[in-house]
C-alpha positions in Angstrom: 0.0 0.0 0.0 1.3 3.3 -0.2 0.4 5.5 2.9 0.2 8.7 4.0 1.6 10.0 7.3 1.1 12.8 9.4 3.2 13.7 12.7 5.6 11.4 11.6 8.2 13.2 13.3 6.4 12.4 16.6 6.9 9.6 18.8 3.9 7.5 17.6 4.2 8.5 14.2 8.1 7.8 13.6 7.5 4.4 14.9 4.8 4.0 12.6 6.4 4.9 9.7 9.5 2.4 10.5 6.4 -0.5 11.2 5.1 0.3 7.7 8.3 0.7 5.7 9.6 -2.8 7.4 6.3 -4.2 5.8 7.4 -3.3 2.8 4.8 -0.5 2.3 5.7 3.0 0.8 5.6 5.9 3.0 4.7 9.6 2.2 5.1 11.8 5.2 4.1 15.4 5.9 6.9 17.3 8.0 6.7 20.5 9.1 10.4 22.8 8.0 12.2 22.7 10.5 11.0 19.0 12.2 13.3 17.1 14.4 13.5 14.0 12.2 15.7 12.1 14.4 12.8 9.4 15.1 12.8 8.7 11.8 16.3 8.3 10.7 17.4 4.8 9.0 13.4 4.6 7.2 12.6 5.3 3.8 10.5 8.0 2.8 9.1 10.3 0.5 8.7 14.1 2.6 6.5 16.3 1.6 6.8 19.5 3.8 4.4 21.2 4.8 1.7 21.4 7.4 -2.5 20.1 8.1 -3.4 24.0 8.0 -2.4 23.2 3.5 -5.5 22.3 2.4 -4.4 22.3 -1.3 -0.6 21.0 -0.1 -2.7 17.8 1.6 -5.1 17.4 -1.3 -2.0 17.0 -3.6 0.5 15.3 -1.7 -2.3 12.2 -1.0 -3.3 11.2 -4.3 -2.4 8.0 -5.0 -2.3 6.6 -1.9 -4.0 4.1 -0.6 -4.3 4.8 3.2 -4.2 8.0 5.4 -2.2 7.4 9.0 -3.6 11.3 11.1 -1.0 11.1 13.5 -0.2 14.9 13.8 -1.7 16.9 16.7 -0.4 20.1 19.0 0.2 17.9 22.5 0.8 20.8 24.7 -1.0 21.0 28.7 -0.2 25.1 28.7 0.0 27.5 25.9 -0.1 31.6 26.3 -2.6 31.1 23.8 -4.8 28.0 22.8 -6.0 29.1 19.3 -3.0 27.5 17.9 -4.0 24.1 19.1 -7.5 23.9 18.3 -6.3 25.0 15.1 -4.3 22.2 14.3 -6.0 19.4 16.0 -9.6 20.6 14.8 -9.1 22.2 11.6 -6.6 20.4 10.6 -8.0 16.9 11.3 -11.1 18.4 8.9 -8.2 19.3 6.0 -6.3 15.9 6.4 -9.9 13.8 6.4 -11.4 15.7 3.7 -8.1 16.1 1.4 -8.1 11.6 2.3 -11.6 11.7 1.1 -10.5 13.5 -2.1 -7.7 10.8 -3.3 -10.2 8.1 -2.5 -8.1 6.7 0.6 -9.6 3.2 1.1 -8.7 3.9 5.0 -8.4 6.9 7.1 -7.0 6.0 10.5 -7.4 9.0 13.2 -5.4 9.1 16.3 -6.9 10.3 19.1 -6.4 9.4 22.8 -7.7 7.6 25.6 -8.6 11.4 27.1 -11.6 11.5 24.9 -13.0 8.0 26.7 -14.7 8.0 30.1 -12.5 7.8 33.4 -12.9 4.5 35.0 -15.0 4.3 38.0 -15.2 3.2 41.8 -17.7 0.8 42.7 -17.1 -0.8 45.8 -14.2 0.3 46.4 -12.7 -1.4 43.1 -12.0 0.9 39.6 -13.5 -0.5 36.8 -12.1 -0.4 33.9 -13.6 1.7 31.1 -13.7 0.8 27.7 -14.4 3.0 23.8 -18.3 2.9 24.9 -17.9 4.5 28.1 -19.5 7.9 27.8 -17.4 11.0 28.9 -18.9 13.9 30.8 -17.8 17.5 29.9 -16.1 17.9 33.4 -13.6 15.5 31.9 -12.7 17.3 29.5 -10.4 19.4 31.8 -8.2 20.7 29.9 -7.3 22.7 25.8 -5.6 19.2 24.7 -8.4 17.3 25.6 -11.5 19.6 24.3 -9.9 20.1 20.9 -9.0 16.5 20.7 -12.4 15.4 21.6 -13.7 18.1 19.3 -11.2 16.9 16.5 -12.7 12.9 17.2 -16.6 15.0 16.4 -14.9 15.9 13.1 -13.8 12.7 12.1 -17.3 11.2 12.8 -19.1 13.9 11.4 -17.2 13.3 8.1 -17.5 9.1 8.5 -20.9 9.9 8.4 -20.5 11.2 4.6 -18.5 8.5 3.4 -15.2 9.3 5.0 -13.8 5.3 5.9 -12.5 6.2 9.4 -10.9 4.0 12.0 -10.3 6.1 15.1 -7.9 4.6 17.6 -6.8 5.5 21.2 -4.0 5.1 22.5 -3.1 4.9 26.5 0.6 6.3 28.0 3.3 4.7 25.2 6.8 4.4 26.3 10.1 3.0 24.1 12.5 3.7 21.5 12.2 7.1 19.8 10.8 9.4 22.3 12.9 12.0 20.7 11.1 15.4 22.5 10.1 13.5 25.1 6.5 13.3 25.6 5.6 14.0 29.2 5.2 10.3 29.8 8.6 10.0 28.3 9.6 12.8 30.2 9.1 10.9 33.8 11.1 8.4 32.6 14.1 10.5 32.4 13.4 12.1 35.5 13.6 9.2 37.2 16.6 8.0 35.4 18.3 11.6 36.1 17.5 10.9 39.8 15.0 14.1 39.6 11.7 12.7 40.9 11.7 12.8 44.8 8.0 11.8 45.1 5.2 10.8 43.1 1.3 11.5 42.7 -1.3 8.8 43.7 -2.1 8.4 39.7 -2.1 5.6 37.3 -1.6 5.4 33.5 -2.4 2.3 30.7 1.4 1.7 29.8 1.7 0.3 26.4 4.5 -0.6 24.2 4.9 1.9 21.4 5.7 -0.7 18.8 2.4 -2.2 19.9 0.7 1.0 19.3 2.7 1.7 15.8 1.6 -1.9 14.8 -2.1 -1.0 15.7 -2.3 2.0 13.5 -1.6 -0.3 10.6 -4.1 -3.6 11.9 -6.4 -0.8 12.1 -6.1 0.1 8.3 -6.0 -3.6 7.5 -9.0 -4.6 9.9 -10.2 -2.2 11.6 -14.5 -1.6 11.5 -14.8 1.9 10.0 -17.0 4.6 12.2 -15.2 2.4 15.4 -12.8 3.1 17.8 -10.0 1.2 19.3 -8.3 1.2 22.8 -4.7 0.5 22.2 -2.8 -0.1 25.4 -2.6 -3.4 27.8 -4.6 -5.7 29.2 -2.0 -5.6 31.8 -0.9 -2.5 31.5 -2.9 -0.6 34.3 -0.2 0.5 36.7 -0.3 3.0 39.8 3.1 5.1 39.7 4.0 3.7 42.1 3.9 0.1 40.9 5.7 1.6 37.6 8.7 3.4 39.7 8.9 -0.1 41.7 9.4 -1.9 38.1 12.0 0.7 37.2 13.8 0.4 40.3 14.1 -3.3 39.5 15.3 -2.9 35.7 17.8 -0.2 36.6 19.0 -0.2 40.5 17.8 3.7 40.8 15.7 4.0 43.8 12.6 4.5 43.1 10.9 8.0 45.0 9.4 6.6 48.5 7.0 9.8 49.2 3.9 10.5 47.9 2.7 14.3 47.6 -1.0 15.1 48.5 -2.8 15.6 45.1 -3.6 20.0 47.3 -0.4 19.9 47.5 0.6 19.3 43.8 -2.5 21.6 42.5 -1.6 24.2 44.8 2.2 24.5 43.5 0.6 24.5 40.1 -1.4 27.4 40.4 1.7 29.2 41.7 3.6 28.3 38.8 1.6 29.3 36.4 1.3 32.5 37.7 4.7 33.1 37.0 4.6 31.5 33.5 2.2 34.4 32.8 4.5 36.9 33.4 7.5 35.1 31.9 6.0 33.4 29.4 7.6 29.6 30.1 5.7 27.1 30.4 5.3 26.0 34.0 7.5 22.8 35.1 4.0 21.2 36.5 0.8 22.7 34.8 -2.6 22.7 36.0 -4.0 20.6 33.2 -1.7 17.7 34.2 -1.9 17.9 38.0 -5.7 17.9 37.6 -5.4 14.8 35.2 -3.0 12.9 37.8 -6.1 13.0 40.4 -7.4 10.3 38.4 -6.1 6.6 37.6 -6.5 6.4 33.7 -6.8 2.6 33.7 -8.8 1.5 30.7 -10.0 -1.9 29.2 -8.2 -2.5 25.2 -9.8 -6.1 25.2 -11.7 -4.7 21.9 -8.4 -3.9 19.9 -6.8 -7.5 20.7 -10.1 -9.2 20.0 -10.8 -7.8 16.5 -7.5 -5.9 15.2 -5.0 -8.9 16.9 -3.2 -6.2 19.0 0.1 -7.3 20.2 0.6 -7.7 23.8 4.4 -6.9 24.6 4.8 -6.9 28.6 4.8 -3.3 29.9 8.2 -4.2 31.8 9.9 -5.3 28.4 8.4 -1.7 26.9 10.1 0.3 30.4 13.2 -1.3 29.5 13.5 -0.3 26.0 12.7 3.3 26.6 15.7 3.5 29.7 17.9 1.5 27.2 16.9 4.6 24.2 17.2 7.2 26.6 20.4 5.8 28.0 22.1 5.6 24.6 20.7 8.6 23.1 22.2 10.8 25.8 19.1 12.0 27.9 20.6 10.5 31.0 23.2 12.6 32.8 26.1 10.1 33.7 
């Protein structure tokens, strides 16, 4: 097939384009000038630069192909101003879906995220795990990432609605090879490894493998049930932080943080900072929108991906131990 990438100078989307060229499919990708393209050294590409805001840049750069891989969003949990973002991940996810409907893209895969899928619940003193049916209430959507990805996910249903063929996946908290900016998932990771993280949050993330989620991009294309959406993370995968730090204490001998920081604490020392941020315009080390997320365990069920797309299952230890391994050789741990 020949495909179509978006992001792929990202963390997913550089994996995904080194799944799909190891396939033995060709690869068109859209980079920004100026894109840190250090994921995707070693893969073989055709660039097209440019960016989703290029309607008539998109419309011409996918015909011909045969699938459209959205990976491309503005990740950010504080901005000076959010127009930007809702820009790219709203409008943009219209030009890229539309310009895919255009070339006559037999699949449009759009990634969006577990934050657009309902936060598990307590019942009896248990969480149970949510899954893509779970309904989410507009007090989840907490934060600018969230609302304009959950308002980009409208879009791409809207659209499948007049004939766009759209799989939507979701995926949970990936960690391996390639986190080149880090993500702020990757980001803990080298925190820990750097011997900065003296205490944790009572929180929880879905850690995947992100060869697992690269690989689930493309099972989507090939099987996924268009106008659906897929969870792709672990079935075992549903770890506290400090079951995670635990299981990177044992892979690397660095202690793993022993105190745990009241969530008023955390949400008070957010506001302070950013305060300041408004007056110096940097983004806060901890901002709102991710303290407020850490209040809740983001545990969620993928049993729907491995039952109908075959995801892979990689052990969320082997994943840890790949990223500390990438980070380790790549130079983002300080010796």
């Amino acid at each position: 097939m020949k495909c179509f990438v978006t992001g792929a100078s990202g963390f997913i989307g550089a994996n995904l384009v080194h799944e799909l060229v190891a396939r033995g499919h060709r690869v068109k990708v859209l980079l920004r000038d100026g894109s840190d393209q250090r994921g995707l050294a070693g893969a073989d590409f055709e660039r097209v630069t440019g960016a989703v805001s290029e309607r008539e840049k998109l419309q011409h750069a996918l015909r011909g192909c045969d699938w459209c891989f959205h990976v491309a969003a503005s990740y950010h949990l504080w901005l000076p101003d959010y127009a930007p973002m809702y820009a790219a991940n709203v409008a943009g996810t219209r030009n890229v879906i539309e310009a895919a409907m255009a070339a006559d893209c037999s699949r449009i895969v759009y990634t969006s995220t577990v934050g657009c899928i309902g936060l598990p619940n307590g019942i009896g003193g248990k969480l149970v795990l949510t899954d893509e049916a779970t309904p989410v209430s507009a007090a989840q959507m907490s934060n600018h990432y969230k609302r304009s990805k959950w308002q980009a996910e409208q879009v791409a249903r809207q659209l499948t609605a007049h004939g766009a063929p759209v799989v939507v996946v979701n995926p949970t908290a990936p960690i391996g090879a390639r986190d080149v900016k880090p993500t702020p998932t990757g980001q803990v990771l080298v925190d820990f490894l750097n011997r900065k993280m003296p205490a944790y949050l009572d929180t929880g993330l879905n850690w995947v493998q992100v060869r697992d989620v690269a690989i689930g991009h493309i099972l989507a294309a090939e099987r996924g049930r268009v106008g659906e959406r897929y969870i792709l993370g672990h079935a075992d995968g549903n770890w506290t932080m400090k079951e995670a730090f635990a299981v990177l204490e044992a892979i690397t001998g660095v202690p793993a943080p022993k105190m745990q920081i009241p969530y008023f604490v955390a949400l008070a020392a957010a506001h302070v900072d950013e305060t300041l941020s408004r007056f110096t315009g940097k983004a806060p080390k901890a901002p709102l929108a991710g303290v407020r997320m850490a209040k809740y365990k983001m545990f969620f069920n993928p049993a729907k991906a491995i039952r109908e797309l075959g995801l892979p299952q990689t052990p969320p230890q082997q994943a840890l131990a790949e990223a500390v391994e990438w980070f380790r050789a790549n130079g983002y741990v300080k010796k």
